[in-house]
C-alpha positions, 0 to 999 in steps of 0.5 A, a space after each residue: 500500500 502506498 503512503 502519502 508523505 506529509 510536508 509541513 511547509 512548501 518549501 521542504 514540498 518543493 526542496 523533494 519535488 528537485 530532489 527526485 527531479 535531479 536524480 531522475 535527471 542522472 539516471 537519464 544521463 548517457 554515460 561517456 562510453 555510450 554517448 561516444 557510441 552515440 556520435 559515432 553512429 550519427 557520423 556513420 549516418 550522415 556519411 552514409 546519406 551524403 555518399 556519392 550513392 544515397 539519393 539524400 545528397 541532394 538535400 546536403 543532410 547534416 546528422 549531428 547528436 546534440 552536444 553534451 552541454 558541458 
């Protein structure tokens, strides 16, 4: 059975609230390894749909991950 947690003021309310935010923001976060994947398989993508072959090349396609905001 779930509980409902009480807050005595809105200031410990929303101190939880940033608490939960900020650790489901480090669970979303890649890891280096896997964003180094990540922008190696974009490289690979937009190679591939600029190559001399790809009927894309036209439309000069540009894959890029976003960046890690550091």
């Amino acid at each position: 059975m779930a509980v409902a947690h009480s807050f005595p003021s809105l200031a410990e309310f929303t101190g939880a609230i940033d608490g939960l935010l900020f650790d489901i923001c480090d669970h979303l976060q890649l890891s280096t390894v896997r964003y180094g994947l990540a922008v190696e398989r974009y490289n690979t993508l937009n190679r591939v749909l600029e190559s001399a072959q790809s009927p894309f090349r036209f439309f000069q396609p540009e894959i890029y991950p976003q960046s890690a905001g550091t």
